[in-house]
SERO-4910 file (N, C-alpha, C, O; in steps of 0.05 Angstrom, whole numbers):
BEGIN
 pado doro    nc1    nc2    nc3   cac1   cac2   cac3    cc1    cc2    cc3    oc1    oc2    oc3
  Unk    A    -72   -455    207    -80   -438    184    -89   -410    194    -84   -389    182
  Unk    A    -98   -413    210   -119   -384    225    -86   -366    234    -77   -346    225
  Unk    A    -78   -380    250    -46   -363    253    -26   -359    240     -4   -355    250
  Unk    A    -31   -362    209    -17   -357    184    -36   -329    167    -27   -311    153
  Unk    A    -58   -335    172    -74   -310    161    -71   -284    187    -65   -261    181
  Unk    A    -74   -290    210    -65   -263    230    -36   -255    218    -29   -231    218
  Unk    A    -22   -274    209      7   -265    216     10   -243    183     27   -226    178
  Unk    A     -5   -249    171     -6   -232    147    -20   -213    144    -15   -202    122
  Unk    A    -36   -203    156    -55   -185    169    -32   -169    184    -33   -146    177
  Unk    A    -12   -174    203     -2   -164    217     18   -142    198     28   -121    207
  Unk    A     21   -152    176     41   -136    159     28   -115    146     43   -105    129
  Unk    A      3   -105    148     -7    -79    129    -12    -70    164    -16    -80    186
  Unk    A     -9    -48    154    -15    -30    182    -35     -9    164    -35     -3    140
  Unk    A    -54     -1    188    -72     24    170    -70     50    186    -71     55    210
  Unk    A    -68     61    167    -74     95    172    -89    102    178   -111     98    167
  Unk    A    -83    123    210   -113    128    216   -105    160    214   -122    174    225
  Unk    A    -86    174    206    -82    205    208    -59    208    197    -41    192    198
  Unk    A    -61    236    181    -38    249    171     -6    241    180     15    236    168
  Unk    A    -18    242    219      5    238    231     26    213    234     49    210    241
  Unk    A      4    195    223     17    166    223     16    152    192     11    128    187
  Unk    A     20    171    175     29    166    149     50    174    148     68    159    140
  Unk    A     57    200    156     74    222    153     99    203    176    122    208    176
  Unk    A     91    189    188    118    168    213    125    146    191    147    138    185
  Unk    A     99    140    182    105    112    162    121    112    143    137     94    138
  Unk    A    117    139    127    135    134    101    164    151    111    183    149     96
  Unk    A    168    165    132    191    177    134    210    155    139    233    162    142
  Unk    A    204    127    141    223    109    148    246     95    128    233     96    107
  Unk    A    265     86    124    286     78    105    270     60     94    276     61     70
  Unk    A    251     43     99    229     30     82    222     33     54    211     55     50
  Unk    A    224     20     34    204     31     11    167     19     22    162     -3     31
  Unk    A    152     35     19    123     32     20    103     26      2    108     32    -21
  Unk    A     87     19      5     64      6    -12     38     12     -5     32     -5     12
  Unk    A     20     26     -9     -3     36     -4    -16     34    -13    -17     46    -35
  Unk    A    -44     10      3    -73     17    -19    -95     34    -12   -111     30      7
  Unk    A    -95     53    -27   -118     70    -28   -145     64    -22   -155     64    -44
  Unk    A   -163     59     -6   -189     34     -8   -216     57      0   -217     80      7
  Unk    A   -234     37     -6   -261     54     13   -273     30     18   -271     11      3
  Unk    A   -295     32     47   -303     12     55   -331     11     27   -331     -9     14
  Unk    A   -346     26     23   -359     14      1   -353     15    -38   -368     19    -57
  Unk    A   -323      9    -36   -311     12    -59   -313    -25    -70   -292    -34    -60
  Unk    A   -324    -44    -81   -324    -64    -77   -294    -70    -86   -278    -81    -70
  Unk    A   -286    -60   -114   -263    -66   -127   -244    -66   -104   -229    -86   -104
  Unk    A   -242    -52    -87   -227    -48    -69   -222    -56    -46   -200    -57    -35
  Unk    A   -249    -66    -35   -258    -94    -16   -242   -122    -27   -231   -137    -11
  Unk    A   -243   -126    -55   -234   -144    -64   -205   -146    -62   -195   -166    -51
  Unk    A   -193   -132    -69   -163   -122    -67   -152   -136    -42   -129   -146    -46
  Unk    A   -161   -139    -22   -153   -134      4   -135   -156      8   -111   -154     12
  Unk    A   -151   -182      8   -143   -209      2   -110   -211     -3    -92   -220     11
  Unk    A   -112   -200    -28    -91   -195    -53    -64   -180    -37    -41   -188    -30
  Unk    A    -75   -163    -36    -55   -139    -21    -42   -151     12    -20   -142     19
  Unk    A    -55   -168     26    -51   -174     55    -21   -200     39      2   -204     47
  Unk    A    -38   -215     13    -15   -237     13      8   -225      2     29   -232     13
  Unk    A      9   -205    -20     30   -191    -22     50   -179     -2     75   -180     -3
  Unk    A     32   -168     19     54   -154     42     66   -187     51     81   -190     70
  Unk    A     62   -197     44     73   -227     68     96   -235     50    115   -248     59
  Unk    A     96   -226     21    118   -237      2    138   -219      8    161   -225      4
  Unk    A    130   -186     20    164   -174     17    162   -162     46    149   -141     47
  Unk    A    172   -172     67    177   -171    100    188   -145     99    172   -127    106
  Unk    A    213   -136     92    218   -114     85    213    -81     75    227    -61     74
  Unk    A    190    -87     71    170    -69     50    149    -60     79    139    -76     94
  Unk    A    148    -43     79    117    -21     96     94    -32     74    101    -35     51
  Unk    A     69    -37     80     49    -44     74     31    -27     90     24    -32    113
  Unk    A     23     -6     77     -2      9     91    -29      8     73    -31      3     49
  Unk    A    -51     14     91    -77      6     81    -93     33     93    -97     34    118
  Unk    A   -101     53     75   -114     78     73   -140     81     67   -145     80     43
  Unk    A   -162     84     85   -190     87     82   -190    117     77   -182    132     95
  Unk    A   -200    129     48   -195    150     42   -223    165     59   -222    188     66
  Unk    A   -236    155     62   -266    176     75   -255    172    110   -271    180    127
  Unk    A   -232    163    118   -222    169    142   -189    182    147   -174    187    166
  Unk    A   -187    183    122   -160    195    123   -160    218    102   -138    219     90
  Unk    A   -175    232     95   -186    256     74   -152    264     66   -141    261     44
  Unk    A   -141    273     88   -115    290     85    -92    273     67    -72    283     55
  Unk    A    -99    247     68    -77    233     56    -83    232     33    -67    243     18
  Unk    A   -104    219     23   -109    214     -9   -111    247    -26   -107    251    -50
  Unk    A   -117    267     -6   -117    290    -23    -91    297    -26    -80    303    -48
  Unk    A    -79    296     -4    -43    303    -10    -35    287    -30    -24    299    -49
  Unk    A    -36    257    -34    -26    241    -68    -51    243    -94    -57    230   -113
  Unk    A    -58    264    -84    -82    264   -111    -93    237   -122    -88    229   -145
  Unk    A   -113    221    -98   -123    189   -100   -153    204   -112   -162    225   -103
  Unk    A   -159    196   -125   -189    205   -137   -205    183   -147   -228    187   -157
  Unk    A   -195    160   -145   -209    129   -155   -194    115   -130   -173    121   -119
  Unk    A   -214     91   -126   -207     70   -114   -212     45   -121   -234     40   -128
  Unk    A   -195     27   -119   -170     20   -106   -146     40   -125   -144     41   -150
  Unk    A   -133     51   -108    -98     65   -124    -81     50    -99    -84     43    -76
  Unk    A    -60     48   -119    -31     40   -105    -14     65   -107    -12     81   -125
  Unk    A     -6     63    -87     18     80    -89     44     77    -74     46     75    -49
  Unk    A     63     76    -94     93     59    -84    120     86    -82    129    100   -101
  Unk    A    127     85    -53    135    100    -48    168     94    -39    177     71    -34
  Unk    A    182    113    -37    218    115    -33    220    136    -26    212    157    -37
  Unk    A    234    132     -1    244    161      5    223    180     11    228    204      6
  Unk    A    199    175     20    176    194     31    165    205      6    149    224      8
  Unk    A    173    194    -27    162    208    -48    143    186    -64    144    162    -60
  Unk    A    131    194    -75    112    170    -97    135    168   -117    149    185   -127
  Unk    A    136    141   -121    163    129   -137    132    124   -165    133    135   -187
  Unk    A    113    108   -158     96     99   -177     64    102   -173     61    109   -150
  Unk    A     48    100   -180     14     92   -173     -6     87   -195    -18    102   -211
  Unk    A     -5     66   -190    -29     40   -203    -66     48   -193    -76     43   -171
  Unk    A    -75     58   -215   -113     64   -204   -118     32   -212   -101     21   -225
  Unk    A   -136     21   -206   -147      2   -215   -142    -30   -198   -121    -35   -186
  Unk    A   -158    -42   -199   -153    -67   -183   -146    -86   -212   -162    -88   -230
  Unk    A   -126    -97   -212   -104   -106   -239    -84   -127   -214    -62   -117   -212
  Unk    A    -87   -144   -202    -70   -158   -187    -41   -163   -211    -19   -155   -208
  Unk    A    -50   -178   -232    -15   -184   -248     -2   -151   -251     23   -149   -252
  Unk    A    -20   -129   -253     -6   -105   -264      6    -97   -240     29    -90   -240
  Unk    A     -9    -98   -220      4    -86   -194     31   -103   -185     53    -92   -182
  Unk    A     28   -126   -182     48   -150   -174     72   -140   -197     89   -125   -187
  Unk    A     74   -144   -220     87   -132   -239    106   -105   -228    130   -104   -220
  Unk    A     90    -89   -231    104    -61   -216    120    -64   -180    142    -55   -173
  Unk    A    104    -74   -168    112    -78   -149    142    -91   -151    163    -80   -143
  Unk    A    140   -113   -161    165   -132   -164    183   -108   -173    201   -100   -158
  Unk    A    180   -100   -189    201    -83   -210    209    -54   -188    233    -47   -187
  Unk    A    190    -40   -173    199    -20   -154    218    -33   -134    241    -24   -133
  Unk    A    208    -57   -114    223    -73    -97    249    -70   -104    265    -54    -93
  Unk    A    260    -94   -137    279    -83   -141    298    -64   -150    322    -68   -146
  Unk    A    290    -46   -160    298    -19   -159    304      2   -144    316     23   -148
  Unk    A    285    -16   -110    294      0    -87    323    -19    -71    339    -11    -53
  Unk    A    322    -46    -86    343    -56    -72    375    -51    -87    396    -50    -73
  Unk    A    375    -50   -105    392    -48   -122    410    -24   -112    398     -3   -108
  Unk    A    439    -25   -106    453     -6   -101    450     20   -136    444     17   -160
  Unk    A    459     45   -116    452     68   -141    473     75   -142    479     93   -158
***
């Protein structure tokens, strides 16, 4: 059990600088980003949620953004509440969800996934 929860953990990577957002989303990846703060509780809560999600789409970048340590990122996507999602293609915001709403997010999510898989 313990090496089924590391192994899901292993799929959100966190942002610690401009510079390793800016590597993350330049990749053929679509991305998924939660916006968080360590004393945001809604957002503490999230985490759970968000770690089992990255485990459902292997494919998908899963990053995890402490906005009072990454200032430059949340101000570049205009994050002003926390928890925000923000679902990305092609290095652009495709979507972003304020609020901790697990069916709303899961919902969107599903629906971006396929929309990034789908030939255009």
């Amino acid at each position: 059990m313990e090496r089924q929860e590391h192994q899901i953990k292993l799929n959100v990577l966190k942002v610690d600088s401009l510079q390793t957002w800016d590597s993350y989303i330049s990749q053929a990846h679509p991305v998924i980003a939660h916006f968080t703060a360590a004393w945001c509780m809604p957002s503490v809560v999230m985490t759970p949620f968000f770690e089992e999600l990255a485990s459902t789409y292997p494919d998908v970048i899963f990053l995890v953004v402490d906005v009072d340590e990454v200032k430059d990122v949340a101000t570049k996507l205009e994050v002003k509440a926390m928890p925000t999602f923000v679902l990305m293609k092609d290095g652009n915001p495709a979507d972003k969800i304020v609020g901790a709403n697990p069916d709303e997010i899961r919902k969107r999510v599903d629906g971006f996934i396929q929309s990034c898989s789908s030939p255009v």
